[in-house]
N, C-alpha and C positions, 0 to 999 in steps of 0.2 A: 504494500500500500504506500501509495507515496505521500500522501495527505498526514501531516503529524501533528501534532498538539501544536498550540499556541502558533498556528499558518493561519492565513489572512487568507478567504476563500469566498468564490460567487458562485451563488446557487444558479445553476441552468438550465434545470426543469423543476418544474412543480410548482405547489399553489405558492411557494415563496420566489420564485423568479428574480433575478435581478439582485435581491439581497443579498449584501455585502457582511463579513462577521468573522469572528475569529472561533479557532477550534477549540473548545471547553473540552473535549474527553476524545480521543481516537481508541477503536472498538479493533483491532484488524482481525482478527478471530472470524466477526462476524460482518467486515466491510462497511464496519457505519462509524459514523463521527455524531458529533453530538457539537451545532454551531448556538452561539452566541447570537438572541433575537428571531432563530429559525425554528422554523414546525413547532411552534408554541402549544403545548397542548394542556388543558383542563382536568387536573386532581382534587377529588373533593375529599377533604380529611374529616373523616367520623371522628366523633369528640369520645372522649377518652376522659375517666379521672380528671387527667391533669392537662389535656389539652383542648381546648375548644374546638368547635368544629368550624372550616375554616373553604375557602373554595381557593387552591393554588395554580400559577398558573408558570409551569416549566420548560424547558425545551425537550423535543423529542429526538431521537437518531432518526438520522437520513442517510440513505445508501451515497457511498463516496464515488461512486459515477455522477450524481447529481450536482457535484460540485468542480469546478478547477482553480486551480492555485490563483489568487492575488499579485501579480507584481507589481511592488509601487514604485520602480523606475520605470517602466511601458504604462504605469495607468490602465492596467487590464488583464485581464485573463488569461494565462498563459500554462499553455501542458508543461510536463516535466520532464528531464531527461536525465541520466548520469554519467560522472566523467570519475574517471580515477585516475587522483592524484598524490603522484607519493605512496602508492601502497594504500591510500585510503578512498573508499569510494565516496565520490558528493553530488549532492541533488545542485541541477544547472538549468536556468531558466532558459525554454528554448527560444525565445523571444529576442532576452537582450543577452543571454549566453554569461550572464551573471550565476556566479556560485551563489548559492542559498545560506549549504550551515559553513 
């Protein structure tokens, strides 16, 4: 999965389109991420003793095909590729051919 925590990522299908966010949780086991402001979805918390009942409202995972990388030197959406350097492999933006980590 190329999509990792904390990447800046635009959603390009679904009812979120177009939104811009960063990655709260990468899932790759199960090919989902979990974005910041995306797939909001509706938890209603039964009250409890000690907590009251409460209507919350969280983000859901979204399949990471629905998403591609952020680059904020092209201002736009860009796939990923990898280059190894030194023995080490790095994600490179295929855009502006900028190394990532």
């Amino acid at each position: 999965m190329q999509i990792k925590k904390d990447d800046t990522v635009v959603v390009i299908s679904g009812k979120d389109k177009g939104k811009k966010g960063k990655v709260l949780k990468a899932m790759p086991k199960e090919d989902k991420i979990i974005v910041e402001g995306v797939n909001i979805q509706t938890k209603h918390q039964k009250q409890t003793r000690k907590l009251h009942s409460e209507i919350k409202h969280q983000e859901g995972p979204i399949h990471v095909s629905n998403v591609m990388f952020y680059d904020s030197k092209a201002k736009a959406p860009t796939r990923i590729g990898y280059k190894i350097e030194g023995g080490t492999k790095k994600r490179v933006s295929k855009k502006t051919g900028q190394v990532l980590d």
